[in-house]
C-alpha positions as CSV (number, residue, x, y, z in Angstrom):
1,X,6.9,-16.4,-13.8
2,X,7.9,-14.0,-17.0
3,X,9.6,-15.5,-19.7
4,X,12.8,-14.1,-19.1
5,X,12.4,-16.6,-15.4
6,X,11.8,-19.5,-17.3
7,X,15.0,-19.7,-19.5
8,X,16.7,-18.6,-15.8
9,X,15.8,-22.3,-14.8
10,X,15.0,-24.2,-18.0
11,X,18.4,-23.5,-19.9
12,X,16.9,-22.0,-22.9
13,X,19.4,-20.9,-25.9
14,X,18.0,-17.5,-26.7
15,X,19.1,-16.3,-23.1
16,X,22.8,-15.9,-24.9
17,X,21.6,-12.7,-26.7
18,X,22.0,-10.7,-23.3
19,X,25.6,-11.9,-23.2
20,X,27.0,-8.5,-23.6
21,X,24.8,-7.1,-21.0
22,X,26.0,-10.0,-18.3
23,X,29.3,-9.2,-19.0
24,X,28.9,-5.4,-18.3
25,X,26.7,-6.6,-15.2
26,X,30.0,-8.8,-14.1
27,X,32.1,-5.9,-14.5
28,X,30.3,-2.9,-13.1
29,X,29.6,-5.3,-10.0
30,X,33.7,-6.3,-10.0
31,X,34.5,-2.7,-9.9
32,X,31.6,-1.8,-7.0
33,X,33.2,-4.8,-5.0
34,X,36.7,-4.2,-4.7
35,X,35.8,-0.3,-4.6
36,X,33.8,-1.6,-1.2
37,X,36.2,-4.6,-0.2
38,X,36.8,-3.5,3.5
39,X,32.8,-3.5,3.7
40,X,33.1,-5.2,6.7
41,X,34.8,-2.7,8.6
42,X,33.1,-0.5,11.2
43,X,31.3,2.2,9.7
44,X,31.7,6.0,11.4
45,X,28.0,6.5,10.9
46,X,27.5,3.6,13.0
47,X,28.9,2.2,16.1
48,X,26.2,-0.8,16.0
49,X,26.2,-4.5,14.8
50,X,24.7,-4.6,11.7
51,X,23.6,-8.2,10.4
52,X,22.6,-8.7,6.3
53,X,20.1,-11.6,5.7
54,X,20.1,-11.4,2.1
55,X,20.6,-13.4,-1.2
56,X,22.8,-13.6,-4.4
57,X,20.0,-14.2,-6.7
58,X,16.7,-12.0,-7.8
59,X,13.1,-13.4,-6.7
60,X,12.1,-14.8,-3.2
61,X,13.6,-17.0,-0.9
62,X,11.9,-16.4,1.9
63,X,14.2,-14.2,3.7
64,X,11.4,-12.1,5.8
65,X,10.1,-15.1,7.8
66,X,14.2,-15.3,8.6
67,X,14.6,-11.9,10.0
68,X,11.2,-12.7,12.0
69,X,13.0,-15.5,13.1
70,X,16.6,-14.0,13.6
71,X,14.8,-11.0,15.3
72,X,13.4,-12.7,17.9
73,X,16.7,-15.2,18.6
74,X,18.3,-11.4,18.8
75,X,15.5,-10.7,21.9
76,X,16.5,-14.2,23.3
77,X,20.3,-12.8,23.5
78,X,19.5,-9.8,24.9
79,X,19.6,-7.5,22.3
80,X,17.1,-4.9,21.0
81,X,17.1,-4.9,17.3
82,X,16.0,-2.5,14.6
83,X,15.4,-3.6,11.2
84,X,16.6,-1.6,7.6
85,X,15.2,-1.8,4.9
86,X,15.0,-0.2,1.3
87,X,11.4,-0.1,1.5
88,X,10.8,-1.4,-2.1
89,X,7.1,-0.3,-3.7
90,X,7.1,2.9,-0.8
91,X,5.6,5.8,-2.2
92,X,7.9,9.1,-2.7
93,X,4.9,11.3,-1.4
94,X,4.2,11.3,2.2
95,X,6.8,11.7,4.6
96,X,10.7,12.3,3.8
97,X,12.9,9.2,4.5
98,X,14.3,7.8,5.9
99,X,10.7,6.7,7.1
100,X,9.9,4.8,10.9
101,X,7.5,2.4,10.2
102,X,4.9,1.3,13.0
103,X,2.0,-0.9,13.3
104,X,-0.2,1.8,12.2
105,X,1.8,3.2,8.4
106,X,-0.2,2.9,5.7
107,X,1.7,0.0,3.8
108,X,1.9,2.3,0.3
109,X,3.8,4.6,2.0
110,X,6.5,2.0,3.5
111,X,6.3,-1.0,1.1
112,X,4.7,-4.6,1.9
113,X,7.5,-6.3,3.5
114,X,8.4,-3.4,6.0
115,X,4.9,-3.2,7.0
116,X,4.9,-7.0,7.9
117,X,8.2,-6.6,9.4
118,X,7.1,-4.1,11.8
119,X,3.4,-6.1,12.5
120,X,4.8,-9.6,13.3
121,X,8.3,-8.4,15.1
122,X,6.8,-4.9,17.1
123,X,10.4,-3.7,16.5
124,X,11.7,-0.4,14.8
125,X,11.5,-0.9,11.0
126,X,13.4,1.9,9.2
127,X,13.2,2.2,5.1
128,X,15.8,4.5,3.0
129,X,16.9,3.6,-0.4
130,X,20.2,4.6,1.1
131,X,20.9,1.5,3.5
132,X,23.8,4.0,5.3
133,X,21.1,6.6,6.0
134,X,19.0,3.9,7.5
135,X,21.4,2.6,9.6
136,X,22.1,5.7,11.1
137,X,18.6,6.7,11.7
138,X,17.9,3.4,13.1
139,X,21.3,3.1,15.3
140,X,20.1,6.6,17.2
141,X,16.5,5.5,18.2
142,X,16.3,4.4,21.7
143,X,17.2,1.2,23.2
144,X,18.0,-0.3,19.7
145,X,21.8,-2.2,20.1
146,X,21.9,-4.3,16.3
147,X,20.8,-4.0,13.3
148,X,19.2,-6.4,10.6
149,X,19.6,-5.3,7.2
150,X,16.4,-7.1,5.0
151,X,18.7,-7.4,2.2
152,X,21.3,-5.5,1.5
153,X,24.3,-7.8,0.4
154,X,25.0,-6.3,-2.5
155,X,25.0,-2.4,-0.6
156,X,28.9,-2.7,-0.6
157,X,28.7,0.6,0.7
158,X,27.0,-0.3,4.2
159,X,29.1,-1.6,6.8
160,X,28.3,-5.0,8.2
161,X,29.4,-7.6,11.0
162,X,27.8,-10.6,9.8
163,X,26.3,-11.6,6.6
164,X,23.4,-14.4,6.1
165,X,22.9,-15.5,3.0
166,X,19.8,-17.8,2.1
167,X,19.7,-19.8,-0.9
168,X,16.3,-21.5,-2.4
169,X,17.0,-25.1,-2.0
170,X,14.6,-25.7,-5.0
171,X,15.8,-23.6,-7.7
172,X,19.3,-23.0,-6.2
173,X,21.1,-20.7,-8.7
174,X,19.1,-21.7,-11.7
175,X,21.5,-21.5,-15.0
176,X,24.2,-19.9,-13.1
177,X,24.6,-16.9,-15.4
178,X,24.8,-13.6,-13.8
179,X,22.2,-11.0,-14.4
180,X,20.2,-10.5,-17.4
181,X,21.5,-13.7,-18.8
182,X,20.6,-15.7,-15.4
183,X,19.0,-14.9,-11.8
184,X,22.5,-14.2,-9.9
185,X,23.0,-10.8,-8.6
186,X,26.4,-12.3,-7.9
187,X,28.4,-15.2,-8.9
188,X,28.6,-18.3,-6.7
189,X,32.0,-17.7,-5.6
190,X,30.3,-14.9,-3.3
191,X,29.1,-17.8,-0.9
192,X,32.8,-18.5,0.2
193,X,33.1,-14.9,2.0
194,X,29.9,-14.8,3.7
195,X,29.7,-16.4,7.5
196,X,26.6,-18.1,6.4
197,X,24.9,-20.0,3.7
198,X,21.3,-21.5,4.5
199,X,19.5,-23.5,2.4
200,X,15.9,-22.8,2.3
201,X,14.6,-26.0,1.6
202,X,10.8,-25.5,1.3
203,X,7.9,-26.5,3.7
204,X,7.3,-28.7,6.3
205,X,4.1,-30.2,7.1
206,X,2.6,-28.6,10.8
207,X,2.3,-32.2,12.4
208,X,6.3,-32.4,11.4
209,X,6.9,-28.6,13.1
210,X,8.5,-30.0,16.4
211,X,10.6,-32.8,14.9
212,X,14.0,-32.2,14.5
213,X,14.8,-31.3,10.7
214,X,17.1,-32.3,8.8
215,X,17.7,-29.2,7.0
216,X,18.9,-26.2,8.2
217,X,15.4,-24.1,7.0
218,X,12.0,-25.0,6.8
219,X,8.8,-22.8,6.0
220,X,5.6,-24.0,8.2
221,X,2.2,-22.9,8.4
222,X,-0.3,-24.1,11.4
223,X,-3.1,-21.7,10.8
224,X,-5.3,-19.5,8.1
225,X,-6.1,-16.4,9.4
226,X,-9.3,-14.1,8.2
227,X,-7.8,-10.9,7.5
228,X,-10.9,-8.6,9.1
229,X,-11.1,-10.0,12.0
230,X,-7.7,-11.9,13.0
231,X,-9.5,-14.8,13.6
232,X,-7.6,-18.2,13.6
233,X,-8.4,-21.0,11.7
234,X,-6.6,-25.0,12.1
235,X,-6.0,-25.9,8.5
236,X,-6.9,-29.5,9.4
237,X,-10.5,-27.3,9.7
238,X,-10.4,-25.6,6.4
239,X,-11.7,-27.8,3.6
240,X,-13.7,-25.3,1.5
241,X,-12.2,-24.5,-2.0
242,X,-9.5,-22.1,-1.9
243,X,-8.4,-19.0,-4.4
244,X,-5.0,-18.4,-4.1
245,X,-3.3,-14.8,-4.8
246,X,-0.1,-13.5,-4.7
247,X,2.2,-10.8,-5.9
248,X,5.5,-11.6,-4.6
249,X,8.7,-13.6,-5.7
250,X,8.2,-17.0,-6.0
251,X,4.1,-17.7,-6.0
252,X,5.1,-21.1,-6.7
253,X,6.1,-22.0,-3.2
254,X,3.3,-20.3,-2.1
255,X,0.8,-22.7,-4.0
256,X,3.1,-26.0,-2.7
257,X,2.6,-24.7,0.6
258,X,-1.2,-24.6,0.2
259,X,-1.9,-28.1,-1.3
260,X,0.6,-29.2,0.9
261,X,-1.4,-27.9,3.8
262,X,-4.0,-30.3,2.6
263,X,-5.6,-26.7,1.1
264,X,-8.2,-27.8,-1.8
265,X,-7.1,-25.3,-3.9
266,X,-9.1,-24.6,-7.4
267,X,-7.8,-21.3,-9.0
268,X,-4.8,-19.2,-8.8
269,X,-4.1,-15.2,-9.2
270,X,-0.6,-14.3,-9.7
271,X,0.9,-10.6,-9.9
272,X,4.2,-8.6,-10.0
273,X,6.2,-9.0,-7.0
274,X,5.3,-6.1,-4.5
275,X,2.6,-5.8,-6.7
276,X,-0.5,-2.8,-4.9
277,X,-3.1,-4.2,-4.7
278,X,-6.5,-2.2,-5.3
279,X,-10.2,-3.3,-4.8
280,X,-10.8,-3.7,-9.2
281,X,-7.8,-6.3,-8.8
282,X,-10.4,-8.9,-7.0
283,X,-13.2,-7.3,-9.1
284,X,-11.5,-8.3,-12.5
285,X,-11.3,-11.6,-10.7
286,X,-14.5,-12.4,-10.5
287,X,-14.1,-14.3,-7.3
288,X,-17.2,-15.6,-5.0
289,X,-18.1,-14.7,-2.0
290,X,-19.9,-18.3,-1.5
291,X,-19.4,-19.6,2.2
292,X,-17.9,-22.8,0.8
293,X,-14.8,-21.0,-1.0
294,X,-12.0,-18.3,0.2
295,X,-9.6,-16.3,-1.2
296,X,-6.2,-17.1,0.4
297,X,-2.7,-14.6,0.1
298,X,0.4,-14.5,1.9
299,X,0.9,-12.0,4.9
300,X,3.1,-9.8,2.6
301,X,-0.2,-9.2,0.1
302,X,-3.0,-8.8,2.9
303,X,-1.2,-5.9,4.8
304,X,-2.1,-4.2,1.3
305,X,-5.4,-5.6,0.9
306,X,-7.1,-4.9,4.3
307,X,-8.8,-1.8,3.7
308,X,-11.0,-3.6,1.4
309,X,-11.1,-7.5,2.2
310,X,-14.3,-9.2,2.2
311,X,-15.6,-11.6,5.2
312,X,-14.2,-15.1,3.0
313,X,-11.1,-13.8,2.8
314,X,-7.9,-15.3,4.6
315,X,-4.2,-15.1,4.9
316,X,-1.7,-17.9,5.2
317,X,1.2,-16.5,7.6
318,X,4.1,-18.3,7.7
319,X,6.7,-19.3,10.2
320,X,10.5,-20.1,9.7
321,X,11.7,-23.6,11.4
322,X,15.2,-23.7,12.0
323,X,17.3,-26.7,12.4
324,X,19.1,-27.2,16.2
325,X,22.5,-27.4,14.6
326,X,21.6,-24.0,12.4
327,X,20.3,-22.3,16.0
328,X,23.7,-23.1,17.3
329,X,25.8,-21.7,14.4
330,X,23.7,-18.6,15.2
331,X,23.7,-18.1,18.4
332,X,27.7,-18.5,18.8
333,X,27.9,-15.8,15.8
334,X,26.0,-13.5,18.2
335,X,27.9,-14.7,21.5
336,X,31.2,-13.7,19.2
337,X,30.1,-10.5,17.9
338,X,28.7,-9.5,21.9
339,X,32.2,-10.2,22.7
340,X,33.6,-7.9,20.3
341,X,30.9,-5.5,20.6
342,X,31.8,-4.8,24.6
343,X,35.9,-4.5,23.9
344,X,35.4,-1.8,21.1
């Protein structure tokens, strides 16, 4: 976590020298919102749902193993879905965009996150910078019926029929400053506009996955994975020493989610979010290769990483729990906006 991160959620003084800066941040955003304020309305590019699962601050939390999630609640409903997404960390050389990302695309060409997106949901994964342009690519590709926007919120500009919001129930909205002066890309007063708030309230043990939760979202992991060969490991099996690393948002719930695991974890690596990885990364490192210790990442990481993964090295993929009651609120959304959808 940078400096700037830690006076986010610490309350340090010196953050009020970038007061001037939040206050042109509030007003440029001000102006950008009311300039978009029928956002919700049906976009001519479009004639498909579009759903935003996003956030109103910077950094993870954990919005992609949502959209797994939502995407295949979607399937259960009936519906085909297509994901957008701005393809953060995608190269500008290769193919123009908007860019179709399949199992295959080399992940510096689409971004980490698509790349995952399209491995664990098999579903169209489009990336623009321009969310509109995405949409519209994605809304003529065959059988697709909805879209999920992987962030997005604050694309005033794109057209949507339902926003999701999700909230880190450990850091919440930190000092609750907006941009540079605090992690909100929008003020809290956003939350009463969107149709719903979930509160990502960390992991859950795997014996606990099948209990009913008393949060609305839980992160759970039942398995490591060895990234060469895709073979599955029980974490109540893995007791060698573990090397965690990570480039994305919030390594720190990636490291609960390890010791938590009951993971015996000695050393950790932590880079830029979205940061490409290369081979001299792990060589700098100066990890081992012993039998008795691994190198563990998150799935977003090890799609970049595979070209060059050693034998001891594993991923920890993660699966969003959802509450009953939050299913529900859910599935009557869609129910409601398949309603709407048929009358148009």
């Amino acid at each position: 976590m940078s400096n700037i991160e830690q006076a986010w959620y610490t309350n340090k003084k010196w953050i009020w020298v970038f007061l001037p800066f939040t206050l042109l941040f509030w007003l440029i955003s001000a102006l950008r919102r009311w300039r978009y304020k029928d956002h919700k309305l049906a976009s001519a590019d479009c004639s498909l749902p579009v759903i935003v699962v996003g956030n109103i601050t910077v950094g993870g939390t954990g919005k992609t193993p949502f959209v797994i999630f939502l995407v295949e609640l979607l399937k259960k409903h009936g519906y085909s879905p297509a994901i957008v997404s701005r393809g953060y960390g995608a190269s500008k050389l290769g193919p123009s965009f908007p860019r179709l990302v399949n199992l295959i695309s080399d992940p510096s060409l689409t971004g980490d996150e698509p790349s995952l997106l399209a491995m664990r949901t098999g579903c169209p994964v489009v990336i623009d910078a321009n969310r509109n342009v995405a949409v519209k690519y994605a809304s003529q590709i065959s059988g697709v019926d909805i879209i999920i926007s992987d962030d997005g919120l604050q694309h005033y500009k794109m057209s949507r029929d339902i926003e999701i919001v999700l909230i880190d129930g450990a850091r919440k909205f930190g000092n609750g400053f907006l941009l540079p002066m605090g992690p909100l890309r929008e003020s809290e007063s956003r939350l009463a506009s969107v149709d719903i708030s979930v509160v990502n309230s960390g992991f859950i043990a795997a014996s606990d996955v099948t209990s009913e939760l008393e949060y609305d979202y839980r992160l759970a992991a039942t398995n490591v994975i060895q990234i060469l060969t895709g073979d599955k490991t029980a974490l109540s099996d893995e007791h060698r020493k573990v090397h965690l690393v990570s480039g994305i948002g919030n390594p720190q719930r990636f490291k609960d989610t390890a010791i938590k695991s009951g993971l015996n974890v000695i050393s950790e690596h932590w880079f830029p979010d979205h940061h490409n990885f290369t081979k001299a990364d792990f060589d700098n490192l100066k990890l081992t290769s012993s039998d008795d210790e691994i190198v563990l990442m998150t799935e977003k990481d090890a799609v970049k990483c595979r070209k060059f993964a050693q034998c001891n090295w594993f991923v920890l993929p993660i699966d969003a729990i959802i509450s009953s009651s939050l299913e529900q609120v859910l599935s009557d959304k869609l129910r409601l906006l398949t309603s709407k959808t048929i009358n148009k």
